[in-house]
N, CA, C and O atoms as CSV, one atom per row, in Angstrom:
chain,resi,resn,atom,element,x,y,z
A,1,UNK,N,N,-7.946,-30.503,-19.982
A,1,UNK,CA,C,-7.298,-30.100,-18.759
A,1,UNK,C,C,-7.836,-30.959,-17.628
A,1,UNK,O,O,-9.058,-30.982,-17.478
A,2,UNK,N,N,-6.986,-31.738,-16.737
A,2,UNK,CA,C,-7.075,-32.560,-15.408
A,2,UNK,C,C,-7.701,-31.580,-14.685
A,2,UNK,O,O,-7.644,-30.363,-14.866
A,3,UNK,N,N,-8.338,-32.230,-13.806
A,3,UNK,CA,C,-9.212,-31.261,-12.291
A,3,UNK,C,C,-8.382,-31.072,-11.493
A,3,UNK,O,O,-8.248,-30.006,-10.890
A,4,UNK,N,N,-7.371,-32.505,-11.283
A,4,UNK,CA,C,-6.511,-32.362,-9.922
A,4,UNK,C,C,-5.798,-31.872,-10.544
A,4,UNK,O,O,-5.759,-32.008,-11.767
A,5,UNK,N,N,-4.847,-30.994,-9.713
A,5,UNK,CA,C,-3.411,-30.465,-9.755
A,5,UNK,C,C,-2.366,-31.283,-10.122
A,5,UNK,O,O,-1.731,-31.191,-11.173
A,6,UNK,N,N,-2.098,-32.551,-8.730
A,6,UNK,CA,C,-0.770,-33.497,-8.963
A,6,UNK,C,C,-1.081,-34.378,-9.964
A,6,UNK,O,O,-0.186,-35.171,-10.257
A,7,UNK,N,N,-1.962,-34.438,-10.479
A,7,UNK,CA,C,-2.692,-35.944,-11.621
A,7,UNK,C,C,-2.627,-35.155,-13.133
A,7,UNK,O,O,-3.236,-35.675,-14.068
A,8,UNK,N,N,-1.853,-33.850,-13.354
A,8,UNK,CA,C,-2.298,-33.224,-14.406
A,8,UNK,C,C,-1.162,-33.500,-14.958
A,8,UNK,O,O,-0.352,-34.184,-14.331
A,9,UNK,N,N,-0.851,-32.998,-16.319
A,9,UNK,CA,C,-0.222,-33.080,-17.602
A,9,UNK,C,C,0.775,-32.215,-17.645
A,9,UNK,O,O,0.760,-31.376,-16.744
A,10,UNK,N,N,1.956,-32.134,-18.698
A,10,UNK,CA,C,2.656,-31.071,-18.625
A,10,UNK,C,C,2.331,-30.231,-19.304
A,10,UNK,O,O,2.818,-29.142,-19.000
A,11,UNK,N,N,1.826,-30.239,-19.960
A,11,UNK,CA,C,0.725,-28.814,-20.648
A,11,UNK,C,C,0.004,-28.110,-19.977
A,11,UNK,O,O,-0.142,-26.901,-20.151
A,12,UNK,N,N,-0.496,-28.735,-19.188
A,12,UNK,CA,C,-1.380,-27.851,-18.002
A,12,UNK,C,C,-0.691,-27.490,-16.981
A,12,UNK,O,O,-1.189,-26.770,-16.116
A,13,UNK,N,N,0.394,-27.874,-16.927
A,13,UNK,CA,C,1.328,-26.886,-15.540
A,13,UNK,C,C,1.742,-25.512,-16.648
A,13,UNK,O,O,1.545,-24.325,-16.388
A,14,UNK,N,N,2.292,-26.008,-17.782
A,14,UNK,CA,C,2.803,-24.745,-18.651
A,14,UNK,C,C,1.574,-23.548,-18.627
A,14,UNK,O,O,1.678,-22.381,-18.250
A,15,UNK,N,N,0.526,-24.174,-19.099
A,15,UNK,CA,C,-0.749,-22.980,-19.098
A,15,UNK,C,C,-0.563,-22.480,-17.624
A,15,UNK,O,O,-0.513,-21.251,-17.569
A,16,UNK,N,N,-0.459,-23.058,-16.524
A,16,UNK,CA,C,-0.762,-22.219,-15.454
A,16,UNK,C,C,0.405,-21.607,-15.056
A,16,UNK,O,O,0.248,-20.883,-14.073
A,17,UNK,N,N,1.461,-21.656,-15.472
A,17,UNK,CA,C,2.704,-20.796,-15.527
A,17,UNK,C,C,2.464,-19.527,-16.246
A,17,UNK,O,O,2.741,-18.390,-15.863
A,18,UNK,N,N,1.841,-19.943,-17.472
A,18,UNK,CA,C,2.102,-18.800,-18.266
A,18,UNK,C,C,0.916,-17.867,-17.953
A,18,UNK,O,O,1.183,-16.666,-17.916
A,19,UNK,N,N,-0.386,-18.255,-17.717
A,19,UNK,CA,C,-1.235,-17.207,-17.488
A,19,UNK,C,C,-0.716,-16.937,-16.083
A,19,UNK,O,O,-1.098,-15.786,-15.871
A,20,UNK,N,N,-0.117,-17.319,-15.101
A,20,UNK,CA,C,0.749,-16.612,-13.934
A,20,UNK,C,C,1.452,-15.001,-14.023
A,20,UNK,O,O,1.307,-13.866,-13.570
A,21,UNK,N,N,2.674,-16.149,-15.350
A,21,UNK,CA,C,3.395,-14.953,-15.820
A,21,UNK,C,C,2.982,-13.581,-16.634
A,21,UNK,O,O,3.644,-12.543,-16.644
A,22,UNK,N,N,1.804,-13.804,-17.277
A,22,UNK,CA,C,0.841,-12.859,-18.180
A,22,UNK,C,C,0.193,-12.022,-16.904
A,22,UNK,O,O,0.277,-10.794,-16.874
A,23,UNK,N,N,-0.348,-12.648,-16.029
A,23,UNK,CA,C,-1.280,-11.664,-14.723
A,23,UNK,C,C,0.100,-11.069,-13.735
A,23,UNK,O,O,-0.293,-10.304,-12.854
A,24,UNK,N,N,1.060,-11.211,-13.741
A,24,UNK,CA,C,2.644,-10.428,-12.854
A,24,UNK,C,C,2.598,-9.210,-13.869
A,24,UNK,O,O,2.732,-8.042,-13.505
A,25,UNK,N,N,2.401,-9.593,-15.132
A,25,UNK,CA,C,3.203,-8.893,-16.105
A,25,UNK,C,C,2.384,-7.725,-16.111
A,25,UNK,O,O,2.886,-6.607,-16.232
A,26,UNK,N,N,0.522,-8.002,-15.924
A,26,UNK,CA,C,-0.180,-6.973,-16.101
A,26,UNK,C,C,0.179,-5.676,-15.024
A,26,UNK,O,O,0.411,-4.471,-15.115
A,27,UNK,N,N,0.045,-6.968,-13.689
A,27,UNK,CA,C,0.134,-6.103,-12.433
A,27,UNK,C,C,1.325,-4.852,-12.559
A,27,UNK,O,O,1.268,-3.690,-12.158
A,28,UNK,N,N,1.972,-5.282,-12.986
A,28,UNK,CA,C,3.678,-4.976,-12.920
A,28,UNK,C,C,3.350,-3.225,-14.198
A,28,UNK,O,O,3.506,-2.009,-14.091
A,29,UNK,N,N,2.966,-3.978,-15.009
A,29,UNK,CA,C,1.980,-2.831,-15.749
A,29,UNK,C,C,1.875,-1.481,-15.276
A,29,UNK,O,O,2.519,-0.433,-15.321
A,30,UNK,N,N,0.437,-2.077,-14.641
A,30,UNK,CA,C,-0.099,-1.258,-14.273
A,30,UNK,C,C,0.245,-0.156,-12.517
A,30,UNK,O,O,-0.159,0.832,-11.904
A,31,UNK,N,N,1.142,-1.144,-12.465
A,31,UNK,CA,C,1.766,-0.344,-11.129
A,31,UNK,C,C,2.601,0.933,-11.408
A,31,UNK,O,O,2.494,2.005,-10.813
A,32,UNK,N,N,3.467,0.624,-12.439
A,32,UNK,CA,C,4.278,0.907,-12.975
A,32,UNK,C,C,3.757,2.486,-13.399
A,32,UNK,O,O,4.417,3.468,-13.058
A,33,UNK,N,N,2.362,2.613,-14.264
A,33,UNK,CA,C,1.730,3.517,-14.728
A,33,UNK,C,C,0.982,4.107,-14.080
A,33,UNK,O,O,0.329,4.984,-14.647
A,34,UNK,N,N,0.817,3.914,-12.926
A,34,UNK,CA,C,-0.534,4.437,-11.752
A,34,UNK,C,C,0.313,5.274,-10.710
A,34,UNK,O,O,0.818,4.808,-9.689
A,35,UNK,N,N,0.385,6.575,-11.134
A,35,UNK,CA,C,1.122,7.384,-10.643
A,35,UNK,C,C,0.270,8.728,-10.424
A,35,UNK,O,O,-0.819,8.947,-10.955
A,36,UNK,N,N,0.862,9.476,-9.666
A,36,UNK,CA,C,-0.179,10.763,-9.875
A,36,UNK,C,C,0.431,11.780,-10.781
A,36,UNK,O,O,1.527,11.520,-11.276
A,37,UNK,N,N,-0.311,13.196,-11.118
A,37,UNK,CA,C,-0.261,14.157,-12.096
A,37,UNK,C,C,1.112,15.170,-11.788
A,37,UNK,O,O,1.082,16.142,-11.034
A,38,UNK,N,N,2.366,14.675,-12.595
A,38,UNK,CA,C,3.216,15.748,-12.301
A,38,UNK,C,C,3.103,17.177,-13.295
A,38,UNK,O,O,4.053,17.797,-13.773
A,39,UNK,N,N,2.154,17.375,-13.389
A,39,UNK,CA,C,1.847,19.002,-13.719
A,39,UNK,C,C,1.946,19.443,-12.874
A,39,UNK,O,O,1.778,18.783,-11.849
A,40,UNK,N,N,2.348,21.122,-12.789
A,40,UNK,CA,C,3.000,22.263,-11.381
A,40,UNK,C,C,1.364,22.833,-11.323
A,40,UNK,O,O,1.167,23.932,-10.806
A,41,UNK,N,N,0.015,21.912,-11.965
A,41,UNK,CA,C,-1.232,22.969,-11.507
A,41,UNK,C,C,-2.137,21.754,-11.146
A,41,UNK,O,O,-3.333,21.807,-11.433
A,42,UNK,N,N,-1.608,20.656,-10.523
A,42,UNK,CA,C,-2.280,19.925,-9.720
A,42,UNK,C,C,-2.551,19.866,-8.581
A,42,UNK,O,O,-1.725,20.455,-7.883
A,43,UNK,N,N,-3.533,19.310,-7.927
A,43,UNK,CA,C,-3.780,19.838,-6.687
A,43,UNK,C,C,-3.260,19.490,-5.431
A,43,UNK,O,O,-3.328,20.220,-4.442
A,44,UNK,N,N,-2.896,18.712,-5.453
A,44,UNK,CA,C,-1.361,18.094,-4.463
A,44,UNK,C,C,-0.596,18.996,-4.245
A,44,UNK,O,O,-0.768,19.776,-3.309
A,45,UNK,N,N,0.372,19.063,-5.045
A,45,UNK,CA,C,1.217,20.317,-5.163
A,45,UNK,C,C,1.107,21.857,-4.760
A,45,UNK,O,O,1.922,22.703,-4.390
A,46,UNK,N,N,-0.347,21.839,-5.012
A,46,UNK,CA,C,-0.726,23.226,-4.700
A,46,UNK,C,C,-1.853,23.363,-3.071
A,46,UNK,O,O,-2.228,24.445,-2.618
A,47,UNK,N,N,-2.122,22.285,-2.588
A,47,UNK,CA,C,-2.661,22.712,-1.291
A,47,UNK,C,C,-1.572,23.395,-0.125
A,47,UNK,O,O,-0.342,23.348,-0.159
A,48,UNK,N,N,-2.409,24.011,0.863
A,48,UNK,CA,C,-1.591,24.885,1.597
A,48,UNK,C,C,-2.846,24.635,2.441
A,48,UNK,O,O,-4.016,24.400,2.141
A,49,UNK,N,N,-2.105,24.786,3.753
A,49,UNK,CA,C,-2.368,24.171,4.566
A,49,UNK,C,C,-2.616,26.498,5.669
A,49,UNK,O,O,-1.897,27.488,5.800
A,50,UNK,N,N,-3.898,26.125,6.034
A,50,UNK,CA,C,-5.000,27.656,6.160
A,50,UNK,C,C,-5.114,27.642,7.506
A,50,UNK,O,O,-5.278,26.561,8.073
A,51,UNK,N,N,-5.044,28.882,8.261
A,51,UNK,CA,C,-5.440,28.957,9.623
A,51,UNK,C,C,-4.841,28.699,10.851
A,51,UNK,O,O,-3.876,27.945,10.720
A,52,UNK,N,N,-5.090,29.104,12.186
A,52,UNK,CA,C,-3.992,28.666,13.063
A,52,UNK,C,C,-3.368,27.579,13.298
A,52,UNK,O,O,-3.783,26.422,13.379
A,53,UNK,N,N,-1.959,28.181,13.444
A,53,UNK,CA,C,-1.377,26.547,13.760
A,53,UNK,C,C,-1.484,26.026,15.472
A,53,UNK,O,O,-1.488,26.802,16.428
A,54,UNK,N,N,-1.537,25.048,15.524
A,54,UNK,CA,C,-1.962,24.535,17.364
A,54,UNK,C,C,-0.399,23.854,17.666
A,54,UNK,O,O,0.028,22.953,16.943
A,55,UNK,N,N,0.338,24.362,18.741
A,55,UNK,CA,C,2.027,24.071,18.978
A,55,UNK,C,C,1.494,23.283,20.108
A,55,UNK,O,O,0.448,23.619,20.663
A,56,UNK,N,N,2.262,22.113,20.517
A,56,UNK,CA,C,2.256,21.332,21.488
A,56,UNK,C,C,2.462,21.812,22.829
A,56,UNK,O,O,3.193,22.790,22.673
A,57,UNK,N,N,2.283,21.707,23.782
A,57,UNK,CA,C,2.255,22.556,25.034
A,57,UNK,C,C,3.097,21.279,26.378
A,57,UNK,O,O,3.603,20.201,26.065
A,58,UNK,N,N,3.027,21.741,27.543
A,58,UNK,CA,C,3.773,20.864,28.383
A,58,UNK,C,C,3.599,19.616,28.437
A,58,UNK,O,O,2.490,19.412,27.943
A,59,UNK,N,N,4.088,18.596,28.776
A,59,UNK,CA,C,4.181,17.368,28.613
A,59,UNK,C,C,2.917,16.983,29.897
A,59,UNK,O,O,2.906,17.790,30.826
A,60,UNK,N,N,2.161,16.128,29.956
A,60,UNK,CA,C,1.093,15.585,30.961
A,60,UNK,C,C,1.408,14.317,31.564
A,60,UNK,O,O,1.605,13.330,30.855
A,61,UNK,N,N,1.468,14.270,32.755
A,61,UNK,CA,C,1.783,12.832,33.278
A,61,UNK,C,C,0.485,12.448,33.940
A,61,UNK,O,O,-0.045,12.963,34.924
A,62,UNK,N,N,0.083,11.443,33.203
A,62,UNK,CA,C,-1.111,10.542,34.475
A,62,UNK,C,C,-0.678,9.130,34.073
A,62,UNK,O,O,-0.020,8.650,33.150
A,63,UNK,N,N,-1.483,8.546,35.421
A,63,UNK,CA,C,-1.098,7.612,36.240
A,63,UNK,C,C,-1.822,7.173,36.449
A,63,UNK,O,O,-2.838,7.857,36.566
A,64,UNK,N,N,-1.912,5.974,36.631
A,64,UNK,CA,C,-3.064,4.984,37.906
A,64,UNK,C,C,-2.781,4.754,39.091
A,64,UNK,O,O,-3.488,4.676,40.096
A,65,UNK,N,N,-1.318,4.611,38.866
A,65,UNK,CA,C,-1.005,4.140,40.613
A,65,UNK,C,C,0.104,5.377,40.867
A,65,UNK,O,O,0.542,6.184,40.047
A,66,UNK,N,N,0.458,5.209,42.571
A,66,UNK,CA,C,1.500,6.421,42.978
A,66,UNK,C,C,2.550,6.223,42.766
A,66,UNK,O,O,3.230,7.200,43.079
A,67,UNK,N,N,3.320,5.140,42.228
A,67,UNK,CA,C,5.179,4.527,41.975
A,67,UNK,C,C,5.024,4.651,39.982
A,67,UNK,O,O,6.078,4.921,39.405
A,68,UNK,N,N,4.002,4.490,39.273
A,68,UNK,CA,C,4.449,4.278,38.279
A,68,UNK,C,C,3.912,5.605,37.282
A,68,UNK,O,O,2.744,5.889,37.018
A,69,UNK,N,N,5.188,6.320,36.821
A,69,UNK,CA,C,4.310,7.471,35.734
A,69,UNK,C,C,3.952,7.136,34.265
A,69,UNK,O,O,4.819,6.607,33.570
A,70,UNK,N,N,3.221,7.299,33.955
A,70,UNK,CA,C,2.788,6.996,32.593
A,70,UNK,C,C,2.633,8.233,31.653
A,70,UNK,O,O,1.806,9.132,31.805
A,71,UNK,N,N,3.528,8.137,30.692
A,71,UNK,CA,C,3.482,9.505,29.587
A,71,UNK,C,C,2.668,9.566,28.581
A,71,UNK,O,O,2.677,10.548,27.838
């Protein structure tokens, strides 16, 4: 295998195609399979959300200067 890139062989562009295409293929894999637990007794599914809820209240205007409001 050549060091340089443009000075190399056509065998050695093929190898670096194909271990390209072999490392997409893994990724692609493993994306594919990396999912979370659709059982109905996982814990995703089952958190609930405890305690008071806090509701948004009137809108606040400040400012720096007296012509421009800032929300």
């Amino acid at each position: 295998m050549n060091s340089s890139f443009f000075a190399c062989d056509r065998a050695t562009h093929l190898k670096i195609v194909a271990i390209a295409l072999i490392a997409s293929m893994v990724v692609i894999a493993v994306g594919i399979h990396a999912r979370t637990s659709d059982a109905p007794g996982s814990f995703a599914a089952n958190t609930k959300a405890s305690g008071m809820t806090v509701k948004a209240g009137k809108p606040a205007i400040y400012s720096t200067r007296n012509d421009t409001a800032v929300r």
